[in-house]
N, CA and C of each residue as an Amber inpcrd file, in Angstrom:
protein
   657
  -0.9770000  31.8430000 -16.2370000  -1.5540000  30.8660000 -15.3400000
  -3.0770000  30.9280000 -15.4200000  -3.7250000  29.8020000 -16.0790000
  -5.0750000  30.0470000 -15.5780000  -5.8810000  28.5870000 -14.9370000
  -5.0180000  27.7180000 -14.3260000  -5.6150000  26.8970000 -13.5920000
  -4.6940000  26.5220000 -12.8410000  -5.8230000  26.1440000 -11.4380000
  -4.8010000  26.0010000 -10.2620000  -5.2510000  24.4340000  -9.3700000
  -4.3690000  23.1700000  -9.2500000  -4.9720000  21.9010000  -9.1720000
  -4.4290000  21.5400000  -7.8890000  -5.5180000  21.4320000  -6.6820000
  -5.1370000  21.3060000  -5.6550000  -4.9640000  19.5470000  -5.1980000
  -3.9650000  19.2540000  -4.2130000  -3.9070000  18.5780000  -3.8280000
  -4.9770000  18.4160000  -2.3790000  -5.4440000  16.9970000  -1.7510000
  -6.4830000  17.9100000  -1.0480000  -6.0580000  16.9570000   0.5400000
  -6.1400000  16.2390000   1.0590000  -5.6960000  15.9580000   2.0600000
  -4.4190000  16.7080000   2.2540000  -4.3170000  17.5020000   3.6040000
  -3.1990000  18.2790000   4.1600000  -3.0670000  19.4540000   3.0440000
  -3.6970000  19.6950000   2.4540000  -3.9330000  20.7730000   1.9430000
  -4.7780000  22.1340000   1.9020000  -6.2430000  21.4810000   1.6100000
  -7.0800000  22.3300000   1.6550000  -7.8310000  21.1650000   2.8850000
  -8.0120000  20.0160000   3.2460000  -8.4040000  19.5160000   4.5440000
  -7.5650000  19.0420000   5.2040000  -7.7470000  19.3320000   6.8190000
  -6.9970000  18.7960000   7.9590000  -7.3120000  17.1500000   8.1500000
  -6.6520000  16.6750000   7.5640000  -7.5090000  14.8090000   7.0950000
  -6.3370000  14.0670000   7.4720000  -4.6780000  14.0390000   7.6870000
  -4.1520000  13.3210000   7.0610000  -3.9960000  12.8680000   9.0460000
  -3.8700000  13.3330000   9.8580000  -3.9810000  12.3100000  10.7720000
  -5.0290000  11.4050000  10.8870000  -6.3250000  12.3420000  10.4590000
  -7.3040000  10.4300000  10.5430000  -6.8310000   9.5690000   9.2300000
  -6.5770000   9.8990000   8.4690000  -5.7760000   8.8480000   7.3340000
  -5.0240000   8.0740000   8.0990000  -3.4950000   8.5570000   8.9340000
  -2.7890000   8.0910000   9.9050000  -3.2250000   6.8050000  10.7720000
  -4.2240000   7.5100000  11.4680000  -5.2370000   6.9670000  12.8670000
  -6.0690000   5.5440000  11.7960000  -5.8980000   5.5120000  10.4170000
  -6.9210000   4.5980000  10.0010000  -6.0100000   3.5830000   9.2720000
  -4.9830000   4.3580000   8.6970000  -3.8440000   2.8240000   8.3160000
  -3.2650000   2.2030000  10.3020000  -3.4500000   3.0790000  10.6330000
  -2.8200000   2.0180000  12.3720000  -3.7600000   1.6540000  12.6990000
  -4.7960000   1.7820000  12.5020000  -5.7010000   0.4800000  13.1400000
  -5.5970000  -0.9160000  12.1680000  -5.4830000  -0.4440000  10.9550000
  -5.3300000  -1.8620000   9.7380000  -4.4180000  -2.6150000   9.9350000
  -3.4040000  -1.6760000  10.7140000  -2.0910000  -2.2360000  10.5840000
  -1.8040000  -3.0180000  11.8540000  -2.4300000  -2.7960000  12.8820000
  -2.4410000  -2.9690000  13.7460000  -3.2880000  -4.6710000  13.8410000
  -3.8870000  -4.6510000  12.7650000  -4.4710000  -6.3080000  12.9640000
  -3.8070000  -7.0460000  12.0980000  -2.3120000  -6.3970000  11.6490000
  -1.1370000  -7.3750000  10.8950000   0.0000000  -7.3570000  12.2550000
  -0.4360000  -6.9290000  13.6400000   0.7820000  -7.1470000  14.1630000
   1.4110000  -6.1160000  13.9000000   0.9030000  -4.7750000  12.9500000
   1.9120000  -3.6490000  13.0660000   1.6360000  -2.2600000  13.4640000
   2.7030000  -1.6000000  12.9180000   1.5480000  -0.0150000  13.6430000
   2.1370000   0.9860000  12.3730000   1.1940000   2.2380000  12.3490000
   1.3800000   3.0580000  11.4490000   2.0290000   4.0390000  12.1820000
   3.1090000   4.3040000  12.3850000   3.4590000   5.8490000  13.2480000
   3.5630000   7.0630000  12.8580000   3.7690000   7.8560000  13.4950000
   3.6420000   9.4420000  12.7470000   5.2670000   9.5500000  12.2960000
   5.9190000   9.3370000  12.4130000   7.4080000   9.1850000  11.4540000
   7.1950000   8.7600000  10.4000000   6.7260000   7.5520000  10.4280000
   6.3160000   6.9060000   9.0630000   5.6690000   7.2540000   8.2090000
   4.2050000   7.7470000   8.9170000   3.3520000   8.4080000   8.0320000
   3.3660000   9.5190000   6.9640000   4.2250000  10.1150000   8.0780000
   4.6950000  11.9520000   7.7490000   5.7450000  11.3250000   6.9460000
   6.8370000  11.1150000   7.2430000   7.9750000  10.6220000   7.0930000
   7.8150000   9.9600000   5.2640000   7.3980000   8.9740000   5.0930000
   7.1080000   8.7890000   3.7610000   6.1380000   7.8970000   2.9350000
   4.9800000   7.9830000   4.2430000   4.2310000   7.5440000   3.4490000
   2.9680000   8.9860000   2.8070000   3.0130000   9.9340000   3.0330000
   2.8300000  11.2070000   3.1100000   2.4880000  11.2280000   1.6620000
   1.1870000  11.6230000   1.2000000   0.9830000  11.5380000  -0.6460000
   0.9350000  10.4190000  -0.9890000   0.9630000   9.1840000  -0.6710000
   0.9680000   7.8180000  -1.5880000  -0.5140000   7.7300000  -1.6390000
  -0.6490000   6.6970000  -2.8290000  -1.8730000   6.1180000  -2.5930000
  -2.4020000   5.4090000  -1.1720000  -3.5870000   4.6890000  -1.1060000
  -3.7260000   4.5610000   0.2230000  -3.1230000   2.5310000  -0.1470000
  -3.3040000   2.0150000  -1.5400000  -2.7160000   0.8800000  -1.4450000
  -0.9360000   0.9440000  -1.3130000  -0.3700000   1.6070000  -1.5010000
   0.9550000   1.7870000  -1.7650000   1.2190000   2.1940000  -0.2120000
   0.1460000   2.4200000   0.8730000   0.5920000   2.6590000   1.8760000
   0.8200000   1.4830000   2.7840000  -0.5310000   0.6750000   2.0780000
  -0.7570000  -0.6240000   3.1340000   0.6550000  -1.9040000   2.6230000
   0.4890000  -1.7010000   1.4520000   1.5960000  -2.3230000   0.7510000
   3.1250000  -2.9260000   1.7820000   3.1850000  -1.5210000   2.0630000
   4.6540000  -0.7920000   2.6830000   4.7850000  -1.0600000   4.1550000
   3.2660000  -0.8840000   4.7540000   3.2760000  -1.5330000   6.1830000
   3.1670000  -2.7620000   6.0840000   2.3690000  -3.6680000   5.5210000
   2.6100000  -4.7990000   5.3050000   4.0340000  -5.2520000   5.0550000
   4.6260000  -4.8720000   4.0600000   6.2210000  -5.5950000   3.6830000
   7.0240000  -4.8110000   5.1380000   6.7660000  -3.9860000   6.2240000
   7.0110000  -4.0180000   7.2990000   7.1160000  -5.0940000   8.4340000
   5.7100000  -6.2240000   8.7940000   5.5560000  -6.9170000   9.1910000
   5.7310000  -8.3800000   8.5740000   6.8040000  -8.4620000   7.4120000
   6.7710000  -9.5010000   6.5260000   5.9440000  -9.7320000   5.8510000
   5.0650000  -9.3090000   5.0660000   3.5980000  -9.8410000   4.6250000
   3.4470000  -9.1580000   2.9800000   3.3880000 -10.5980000   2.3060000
   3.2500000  -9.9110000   1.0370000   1.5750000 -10.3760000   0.6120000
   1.0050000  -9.4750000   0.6030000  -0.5500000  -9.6270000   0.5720000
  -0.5390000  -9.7570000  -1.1380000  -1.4370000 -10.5820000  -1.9520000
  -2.0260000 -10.9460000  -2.7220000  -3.2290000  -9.7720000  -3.5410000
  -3.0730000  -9.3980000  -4.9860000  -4.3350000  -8.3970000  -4.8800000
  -5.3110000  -8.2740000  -4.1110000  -6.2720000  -9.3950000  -4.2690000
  -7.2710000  -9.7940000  -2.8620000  -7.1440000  -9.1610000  -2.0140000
  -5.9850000  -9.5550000  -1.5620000  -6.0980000  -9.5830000   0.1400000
  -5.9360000  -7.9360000   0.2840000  -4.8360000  -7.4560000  -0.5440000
  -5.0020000  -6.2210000  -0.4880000  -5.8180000  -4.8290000  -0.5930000
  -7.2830000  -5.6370000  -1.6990000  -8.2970000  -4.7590000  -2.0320000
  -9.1910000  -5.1380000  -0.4120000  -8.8810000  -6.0660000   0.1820000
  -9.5570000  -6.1080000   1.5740000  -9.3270000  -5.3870000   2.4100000
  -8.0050000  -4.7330000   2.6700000  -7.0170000  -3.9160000   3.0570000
  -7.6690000  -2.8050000   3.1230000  -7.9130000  -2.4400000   1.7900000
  -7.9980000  -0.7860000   1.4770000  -9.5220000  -0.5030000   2.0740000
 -10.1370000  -1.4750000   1.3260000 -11.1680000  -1.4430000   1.9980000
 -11.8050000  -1.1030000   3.3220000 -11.0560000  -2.0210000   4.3230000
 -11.1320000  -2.3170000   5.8210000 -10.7470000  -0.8090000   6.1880000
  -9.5160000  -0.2290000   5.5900000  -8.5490000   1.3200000   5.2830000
  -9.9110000   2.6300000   5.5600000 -11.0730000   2.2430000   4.4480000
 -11.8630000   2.8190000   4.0340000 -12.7230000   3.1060000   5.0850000
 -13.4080000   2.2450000   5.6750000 -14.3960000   1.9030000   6.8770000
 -13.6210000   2.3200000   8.0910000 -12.6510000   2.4910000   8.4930000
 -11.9050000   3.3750000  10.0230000 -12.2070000   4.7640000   9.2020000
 -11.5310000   4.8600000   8.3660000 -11.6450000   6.5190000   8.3570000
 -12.8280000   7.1420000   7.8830000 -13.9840000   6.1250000   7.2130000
 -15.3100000   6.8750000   7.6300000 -16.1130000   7.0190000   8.6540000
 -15.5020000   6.4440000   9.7630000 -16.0050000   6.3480000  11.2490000
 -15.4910000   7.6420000  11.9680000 -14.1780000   8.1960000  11.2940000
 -13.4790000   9.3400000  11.7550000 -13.6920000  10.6230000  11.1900000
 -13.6480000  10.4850000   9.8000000 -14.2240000  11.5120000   8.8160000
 -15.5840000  12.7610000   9.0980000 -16.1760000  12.6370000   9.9360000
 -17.1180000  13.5800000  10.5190000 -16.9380000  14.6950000  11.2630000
 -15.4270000  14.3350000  11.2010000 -14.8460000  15.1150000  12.2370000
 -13.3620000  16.1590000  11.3720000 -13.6800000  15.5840000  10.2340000
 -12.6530000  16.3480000   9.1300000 -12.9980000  17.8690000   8.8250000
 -12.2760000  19.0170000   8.4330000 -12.2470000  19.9370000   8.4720000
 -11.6090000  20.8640000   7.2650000 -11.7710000  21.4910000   6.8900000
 -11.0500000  22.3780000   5.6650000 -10.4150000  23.2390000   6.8400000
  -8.6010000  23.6780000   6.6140000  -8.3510000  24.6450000   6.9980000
  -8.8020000  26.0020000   7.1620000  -8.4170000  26.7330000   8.3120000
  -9.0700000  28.2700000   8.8620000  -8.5870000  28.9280000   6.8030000
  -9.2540000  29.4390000   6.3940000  -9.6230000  30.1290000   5.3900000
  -9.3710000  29.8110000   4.3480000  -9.3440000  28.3430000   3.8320000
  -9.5270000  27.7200000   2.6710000 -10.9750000  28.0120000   2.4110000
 -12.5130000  27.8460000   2.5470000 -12.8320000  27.9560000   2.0210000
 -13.4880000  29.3750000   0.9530000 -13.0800000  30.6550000   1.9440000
 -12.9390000  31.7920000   1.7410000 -12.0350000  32.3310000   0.3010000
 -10.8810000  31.5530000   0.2090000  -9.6390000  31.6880000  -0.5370000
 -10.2100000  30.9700000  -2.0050000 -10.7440000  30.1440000  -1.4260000
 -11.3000000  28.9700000  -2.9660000 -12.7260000  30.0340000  -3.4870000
 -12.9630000  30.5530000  -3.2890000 -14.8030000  31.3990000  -3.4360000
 -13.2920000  32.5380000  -4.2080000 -12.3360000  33.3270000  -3.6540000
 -12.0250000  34.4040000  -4.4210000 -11.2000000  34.1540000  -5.5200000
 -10.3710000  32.6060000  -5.3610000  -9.7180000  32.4050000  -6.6670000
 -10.9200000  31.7000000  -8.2050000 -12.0090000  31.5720000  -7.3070000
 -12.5620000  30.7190000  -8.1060000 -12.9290000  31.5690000  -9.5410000
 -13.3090000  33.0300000  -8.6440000 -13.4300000  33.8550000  -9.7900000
 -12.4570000  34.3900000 -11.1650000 -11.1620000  33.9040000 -10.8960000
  -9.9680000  34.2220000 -11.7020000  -9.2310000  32.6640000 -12.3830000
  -9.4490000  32.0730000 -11.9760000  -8.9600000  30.8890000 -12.2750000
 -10.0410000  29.0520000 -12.5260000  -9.4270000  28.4740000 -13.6280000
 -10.8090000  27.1460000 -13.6570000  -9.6860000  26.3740000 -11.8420000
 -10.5360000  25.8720000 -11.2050000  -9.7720000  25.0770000  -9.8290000
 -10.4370000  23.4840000 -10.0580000  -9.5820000  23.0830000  -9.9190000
  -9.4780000  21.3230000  -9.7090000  -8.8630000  20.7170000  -8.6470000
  -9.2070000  19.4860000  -8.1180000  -8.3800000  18.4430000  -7.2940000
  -7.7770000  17.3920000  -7.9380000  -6.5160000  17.0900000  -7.4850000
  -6.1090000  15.7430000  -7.6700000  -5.3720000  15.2320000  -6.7310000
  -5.8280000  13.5770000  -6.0430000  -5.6910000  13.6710000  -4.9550000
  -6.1470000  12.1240000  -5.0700000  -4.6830000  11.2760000  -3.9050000
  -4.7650000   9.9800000  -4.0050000  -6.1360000   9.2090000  -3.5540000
  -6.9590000  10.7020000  -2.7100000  -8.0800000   9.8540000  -1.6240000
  -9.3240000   9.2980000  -2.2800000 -10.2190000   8.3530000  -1.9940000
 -11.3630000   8.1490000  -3.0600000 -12.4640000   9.5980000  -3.1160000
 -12.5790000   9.6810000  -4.3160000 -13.8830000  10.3890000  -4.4460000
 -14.8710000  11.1640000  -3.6340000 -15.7380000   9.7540000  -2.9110000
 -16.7270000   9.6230000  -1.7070000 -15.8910000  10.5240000  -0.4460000
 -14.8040000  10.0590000  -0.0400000 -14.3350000  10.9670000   0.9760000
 -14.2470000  11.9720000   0.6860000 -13.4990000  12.5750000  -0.5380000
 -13.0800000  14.4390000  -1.6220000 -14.2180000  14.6350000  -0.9940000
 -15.6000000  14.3310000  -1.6410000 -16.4820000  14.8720000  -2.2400000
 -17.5060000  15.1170000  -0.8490000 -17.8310000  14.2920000   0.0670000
 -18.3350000  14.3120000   1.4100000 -17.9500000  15.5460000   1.9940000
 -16.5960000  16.2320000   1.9030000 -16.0810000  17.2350000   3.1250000
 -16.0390000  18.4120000   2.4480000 -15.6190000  18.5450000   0.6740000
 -16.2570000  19.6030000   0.3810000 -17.8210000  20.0060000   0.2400000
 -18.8070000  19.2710000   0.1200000 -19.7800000  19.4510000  -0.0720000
 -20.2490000  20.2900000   1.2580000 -19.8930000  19.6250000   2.4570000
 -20.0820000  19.9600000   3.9450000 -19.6370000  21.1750000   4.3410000
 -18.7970000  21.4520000   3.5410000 -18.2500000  23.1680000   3.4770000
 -18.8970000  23.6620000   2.4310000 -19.7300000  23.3510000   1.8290000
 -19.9520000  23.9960000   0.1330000 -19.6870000  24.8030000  -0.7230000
 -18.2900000  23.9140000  -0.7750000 -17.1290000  24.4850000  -2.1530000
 -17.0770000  23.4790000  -2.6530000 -18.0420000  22.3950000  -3.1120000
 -17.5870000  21.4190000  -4.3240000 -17.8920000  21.8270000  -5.7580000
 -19.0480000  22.9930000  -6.0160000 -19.2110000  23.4940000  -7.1840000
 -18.1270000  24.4510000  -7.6510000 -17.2130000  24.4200000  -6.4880000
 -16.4600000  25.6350000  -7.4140000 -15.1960000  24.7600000  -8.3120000
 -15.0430000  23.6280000  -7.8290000 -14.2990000  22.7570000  -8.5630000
 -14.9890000  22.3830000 -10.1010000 -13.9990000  22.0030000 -10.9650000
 -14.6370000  21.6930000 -12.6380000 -14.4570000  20.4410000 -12.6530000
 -13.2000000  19.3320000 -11.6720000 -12.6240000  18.2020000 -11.7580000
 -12.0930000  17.9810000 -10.8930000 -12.8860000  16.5690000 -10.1700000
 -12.3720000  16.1010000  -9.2720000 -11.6530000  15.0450000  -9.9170000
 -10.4020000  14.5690000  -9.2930000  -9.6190000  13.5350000  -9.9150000
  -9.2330000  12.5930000  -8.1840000  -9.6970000  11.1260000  -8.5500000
  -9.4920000  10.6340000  -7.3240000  -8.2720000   9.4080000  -7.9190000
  -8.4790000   8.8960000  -5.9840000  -7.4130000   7.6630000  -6.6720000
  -7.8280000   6.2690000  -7.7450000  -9.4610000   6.6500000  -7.6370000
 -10.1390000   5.4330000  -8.9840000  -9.9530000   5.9490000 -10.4620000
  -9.2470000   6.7160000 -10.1800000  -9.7370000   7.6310000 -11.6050000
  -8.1430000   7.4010000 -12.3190000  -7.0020000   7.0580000 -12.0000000
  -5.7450000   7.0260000 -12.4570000  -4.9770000   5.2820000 -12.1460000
  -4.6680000   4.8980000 -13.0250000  -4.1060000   4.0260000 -13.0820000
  -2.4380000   3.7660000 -11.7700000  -1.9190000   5.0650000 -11.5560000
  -0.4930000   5.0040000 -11.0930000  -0.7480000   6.8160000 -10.0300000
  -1.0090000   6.2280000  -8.9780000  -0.7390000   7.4930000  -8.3180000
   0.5440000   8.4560000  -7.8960000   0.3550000   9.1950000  -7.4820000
   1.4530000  10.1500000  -7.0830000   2.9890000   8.9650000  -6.6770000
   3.9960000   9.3630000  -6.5840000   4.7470000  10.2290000  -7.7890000
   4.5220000  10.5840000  -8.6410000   4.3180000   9.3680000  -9.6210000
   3.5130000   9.5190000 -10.7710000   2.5520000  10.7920000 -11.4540000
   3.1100000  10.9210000 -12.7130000   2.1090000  12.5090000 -12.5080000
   0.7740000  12.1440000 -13.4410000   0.2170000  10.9930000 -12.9090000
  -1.1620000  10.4880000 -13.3020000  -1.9290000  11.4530000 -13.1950000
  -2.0480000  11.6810000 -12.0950000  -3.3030000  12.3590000 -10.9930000
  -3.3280000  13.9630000 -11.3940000  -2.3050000  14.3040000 -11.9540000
  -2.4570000  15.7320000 -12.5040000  -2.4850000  16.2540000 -14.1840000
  -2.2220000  14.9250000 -14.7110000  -2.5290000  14.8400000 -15.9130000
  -3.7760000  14.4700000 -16.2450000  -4.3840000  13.8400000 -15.3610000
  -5.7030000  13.2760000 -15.5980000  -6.5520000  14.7130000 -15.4390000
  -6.3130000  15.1290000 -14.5290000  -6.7830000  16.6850000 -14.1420000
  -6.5320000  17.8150000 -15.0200000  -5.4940000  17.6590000 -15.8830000
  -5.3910000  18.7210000 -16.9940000  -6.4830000  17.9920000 -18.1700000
  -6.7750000  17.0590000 -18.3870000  -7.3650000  16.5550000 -19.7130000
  -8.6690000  17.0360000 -19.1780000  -9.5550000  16.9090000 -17.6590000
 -10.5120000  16.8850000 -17.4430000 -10.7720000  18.6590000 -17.2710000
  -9.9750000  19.3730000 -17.2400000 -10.1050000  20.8050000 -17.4570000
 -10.1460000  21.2000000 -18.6110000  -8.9550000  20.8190000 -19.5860000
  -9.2130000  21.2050000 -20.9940000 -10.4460000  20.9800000 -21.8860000
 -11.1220000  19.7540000 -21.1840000 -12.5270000  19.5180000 -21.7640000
 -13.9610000  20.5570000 -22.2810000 -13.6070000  21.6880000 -20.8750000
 -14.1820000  22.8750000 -20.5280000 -13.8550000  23.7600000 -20.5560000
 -12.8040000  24.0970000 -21.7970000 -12.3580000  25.5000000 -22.1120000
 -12.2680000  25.3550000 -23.2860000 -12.6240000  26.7320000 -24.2700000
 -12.4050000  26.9940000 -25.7030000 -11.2640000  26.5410000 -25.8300000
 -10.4450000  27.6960000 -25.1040000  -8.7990000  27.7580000 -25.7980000
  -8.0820000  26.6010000 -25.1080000  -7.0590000  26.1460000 -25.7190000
  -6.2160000  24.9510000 -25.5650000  -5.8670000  25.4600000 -24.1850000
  -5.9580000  23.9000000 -23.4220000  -4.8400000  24.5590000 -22.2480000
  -4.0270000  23.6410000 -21.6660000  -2.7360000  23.8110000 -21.3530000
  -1.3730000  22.8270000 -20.8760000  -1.0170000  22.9440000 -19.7640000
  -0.1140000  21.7970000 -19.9080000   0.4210000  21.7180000 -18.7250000
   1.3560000  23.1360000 -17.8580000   1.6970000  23.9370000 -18.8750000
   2.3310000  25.0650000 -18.6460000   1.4290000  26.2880000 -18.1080000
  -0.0270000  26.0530000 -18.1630000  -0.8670000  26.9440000 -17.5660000
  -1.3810000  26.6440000 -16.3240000  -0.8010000  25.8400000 -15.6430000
  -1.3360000  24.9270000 -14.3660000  -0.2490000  25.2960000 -12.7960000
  -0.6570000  25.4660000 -11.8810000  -0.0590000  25.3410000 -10.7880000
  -0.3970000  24.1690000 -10.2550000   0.5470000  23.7890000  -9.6690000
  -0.3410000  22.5170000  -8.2270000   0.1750000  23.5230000  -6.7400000
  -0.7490000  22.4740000  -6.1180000  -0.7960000  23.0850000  -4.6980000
  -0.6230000  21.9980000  -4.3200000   0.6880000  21.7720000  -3.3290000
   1.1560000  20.7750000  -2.9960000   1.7940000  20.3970000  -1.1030000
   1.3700000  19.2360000  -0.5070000   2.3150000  19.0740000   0.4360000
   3.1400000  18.2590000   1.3490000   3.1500000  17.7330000  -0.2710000
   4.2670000  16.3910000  -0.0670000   5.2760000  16.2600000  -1.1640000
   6.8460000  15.9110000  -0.5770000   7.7190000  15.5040000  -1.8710000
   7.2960000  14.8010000  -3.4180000   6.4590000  13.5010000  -2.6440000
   5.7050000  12.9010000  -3.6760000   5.1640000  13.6140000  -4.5380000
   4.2220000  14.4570000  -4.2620000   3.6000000  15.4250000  -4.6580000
   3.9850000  16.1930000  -5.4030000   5.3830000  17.2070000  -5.4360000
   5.8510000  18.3590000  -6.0690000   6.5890000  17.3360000  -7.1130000
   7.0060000  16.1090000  -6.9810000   7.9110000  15.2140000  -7.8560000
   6.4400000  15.1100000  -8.9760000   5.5830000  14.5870000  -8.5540000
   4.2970000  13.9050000  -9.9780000   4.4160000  15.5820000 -10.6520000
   3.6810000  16.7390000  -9.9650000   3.5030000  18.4940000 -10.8250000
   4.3810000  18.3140000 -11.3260000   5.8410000  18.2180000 -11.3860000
   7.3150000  18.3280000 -12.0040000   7.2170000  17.6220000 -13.1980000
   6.7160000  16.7270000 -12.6930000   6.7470000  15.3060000 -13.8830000
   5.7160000  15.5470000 -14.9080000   4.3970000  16.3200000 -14.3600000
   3.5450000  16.3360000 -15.0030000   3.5450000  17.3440000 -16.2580000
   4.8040000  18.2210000 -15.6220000   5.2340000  19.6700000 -16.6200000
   4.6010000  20.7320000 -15.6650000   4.2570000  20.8400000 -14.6370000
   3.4850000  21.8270000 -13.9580000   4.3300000  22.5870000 -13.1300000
   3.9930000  23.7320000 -12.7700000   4.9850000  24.3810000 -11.7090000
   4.0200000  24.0660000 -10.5410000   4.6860000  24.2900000  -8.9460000
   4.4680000  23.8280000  -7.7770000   4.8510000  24.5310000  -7.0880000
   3.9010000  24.7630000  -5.7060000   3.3950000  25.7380000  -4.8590000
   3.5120000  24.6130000  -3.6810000   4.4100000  24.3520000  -2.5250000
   4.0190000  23.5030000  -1.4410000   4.0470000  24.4900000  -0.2030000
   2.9980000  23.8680000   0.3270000   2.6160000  23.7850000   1.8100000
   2.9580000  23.6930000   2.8370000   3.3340000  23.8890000   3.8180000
   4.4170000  23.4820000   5.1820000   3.5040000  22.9330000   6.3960000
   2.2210000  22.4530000   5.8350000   0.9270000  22.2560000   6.6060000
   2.1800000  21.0210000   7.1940000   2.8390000  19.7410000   6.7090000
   3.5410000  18.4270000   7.8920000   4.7710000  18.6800000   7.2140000
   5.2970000  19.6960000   6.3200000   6.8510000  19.1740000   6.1820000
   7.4230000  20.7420000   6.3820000   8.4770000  20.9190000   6.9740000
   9.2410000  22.5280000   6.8680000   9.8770000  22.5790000   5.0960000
   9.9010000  23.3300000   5.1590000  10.3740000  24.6490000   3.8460000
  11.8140000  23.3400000   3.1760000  12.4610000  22.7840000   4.3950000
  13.9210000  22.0490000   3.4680000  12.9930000  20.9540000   3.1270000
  12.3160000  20.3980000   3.3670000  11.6120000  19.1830000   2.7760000
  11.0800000  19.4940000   1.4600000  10.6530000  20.6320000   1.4120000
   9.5860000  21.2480000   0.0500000  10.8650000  21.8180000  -1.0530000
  11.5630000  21.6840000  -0.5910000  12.7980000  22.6170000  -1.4890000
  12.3280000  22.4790000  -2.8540000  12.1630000  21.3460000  -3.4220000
  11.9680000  21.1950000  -4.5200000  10.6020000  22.3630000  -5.4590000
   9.6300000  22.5680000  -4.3230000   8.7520000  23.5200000  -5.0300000
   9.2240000  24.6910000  -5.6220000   8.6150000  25.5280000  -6.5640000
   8.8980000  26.3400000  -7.3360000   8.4070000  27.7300000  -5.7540000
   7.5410000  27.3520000  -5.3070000   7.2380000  28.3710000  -4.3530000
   6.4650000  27.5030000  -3.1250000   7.0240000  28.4590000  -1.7080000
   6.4150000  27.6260000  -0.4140000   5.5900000  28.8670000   0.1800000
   4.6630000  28.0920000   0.5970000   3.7970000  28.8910000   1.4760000
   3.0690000  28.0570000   3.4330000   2.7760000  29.0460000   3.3440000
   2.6640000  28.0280000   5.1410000   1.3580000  27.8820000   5.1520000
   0.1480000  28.0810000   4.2270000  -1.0710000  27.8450000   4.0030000
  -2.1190000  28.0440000   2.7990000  -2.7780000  27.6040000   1.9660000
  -3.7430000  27.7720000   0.9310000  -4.5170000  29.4660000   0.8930000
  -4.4920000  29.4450000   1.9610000  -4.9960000  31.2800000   2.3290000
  -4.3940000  32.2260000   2.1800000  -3.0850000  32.4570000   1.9060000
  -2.4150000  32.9920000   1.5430000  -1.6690000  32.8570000   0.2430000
  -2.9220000  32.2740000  -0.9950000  -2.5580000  32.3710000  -2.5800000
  -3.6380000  33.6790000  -2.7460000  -2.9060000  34.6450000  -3.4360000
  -3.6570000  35.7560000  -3.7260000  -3.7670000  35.3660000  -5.4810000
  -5.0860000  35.8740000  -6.1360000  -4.7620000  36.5550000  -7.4820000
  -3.8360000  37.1340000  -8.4440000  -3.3140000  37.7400000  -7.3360000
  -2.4020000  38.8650000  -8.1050000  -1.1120000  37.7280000  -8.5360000
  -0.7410000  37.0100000  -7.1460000   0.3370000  35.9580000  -7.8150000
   0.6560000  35.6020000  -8.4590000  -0.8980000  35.4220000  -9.3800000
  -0.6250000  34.8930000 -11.1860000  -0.4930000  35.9210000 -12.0690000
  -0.7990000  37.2790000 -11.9460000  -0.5120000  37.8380000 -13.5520000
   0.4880000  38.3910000 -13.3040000
């Protein structure tokens, strides 16, 4: 194992209720609402268009590209009104400073960029990352194992020796999620940060937080 590719909303940041709090206000000016069943439930890991998509075909509404890049947009502007208030979990950034030394670390992660990159910086652990991979950066998000393939090419860039999909963990904590690592050829590590242990079944290994990946795990 020598790279480890985090997923980052509900992972290494406490983000995914203002995500929540920001598709129900969007949704909420189609006449609908985003609930925490739903959210958690399955919209949990999607892109953020594949979310609006889904509430929309909720309220009857089949939005038009357009209308939909207005969507995401509008999506964009609630949760940077909320975002100030986002947080890296109690000892993620501690955990990322000791793996950083043993392992290359990356993100891949449906959220844009500007948001990734805003909340690590604010903690200042964005240098310890080699590759950020957002949702502009992949054609087909999660399931899809876009987002972690894109993230292996952008690591291998920066290493002598060849490196695969077989040298990669994800850190994961959503079905969606452990399905794209699977897909991607990667083994998977999920989270119990919004789903219990039978939801994650599918991971290769569960943990109840990012702070508790040691070093030693890998050799």
């Amino acid at each position: 194992m020598r790279a480890l590719i985090f997923d980052f909303d509900g992972v290494l940041a406490d983000t995914e209720e203002l995500h929540r709090a920001a598709f129900d206000a969007v949704a909420s000016t189609l006449g609908g609402a985003c609930s925490r069943a739903d959210y958690y439930g399955q919209f949990l890991g999607l892109p953020d268009r594949d979310c609006l998509a889904a509430l929309c075909a909720q309220v009857g509404v089949t939005p038009d590209a357009q209308q939909l890049d207005l969507l995401v947009a509008s999506k964009r502007q609630h949760f940077a009104q909320l975002s100030h208030t986002a947080v890296l979990y109690p000892g993620v950034p501690e955990t990322l400073r000791r793996l950083h030394q043993h392992f290359l670390l990356a993100i891949a992660s449906g959220a844009f960029r500007d948001e990734i990159n805003a909340i690590l910086e604010r903690h200042q652990v964005r240098s310890l990352f080699r590759a950020v991979v957002a949702m502009e950066d992949v054609r087909a998000g999660k399931p899809a194992p876009d987002p972690y393939l894109q993230a292996l090419r952008a690591l291998g860039k920066q290493t002598a020796a060849p490196l695969s999909a077989a040298h990669c963990v994800v850190i994961e904590d959503s079905p969606h999620g452990i399905t794209a690592a699977h897909a991607a050829g990667m083994r998977c590590v999920g989270v119990t940060t919004h789903h219990d242990r039978t939801v994650l079944a599918a991971a290769d290994a569960i943990i109840a937080s990012v702070a508790e990946l040691r070093h030693e795990a890998g050799d």
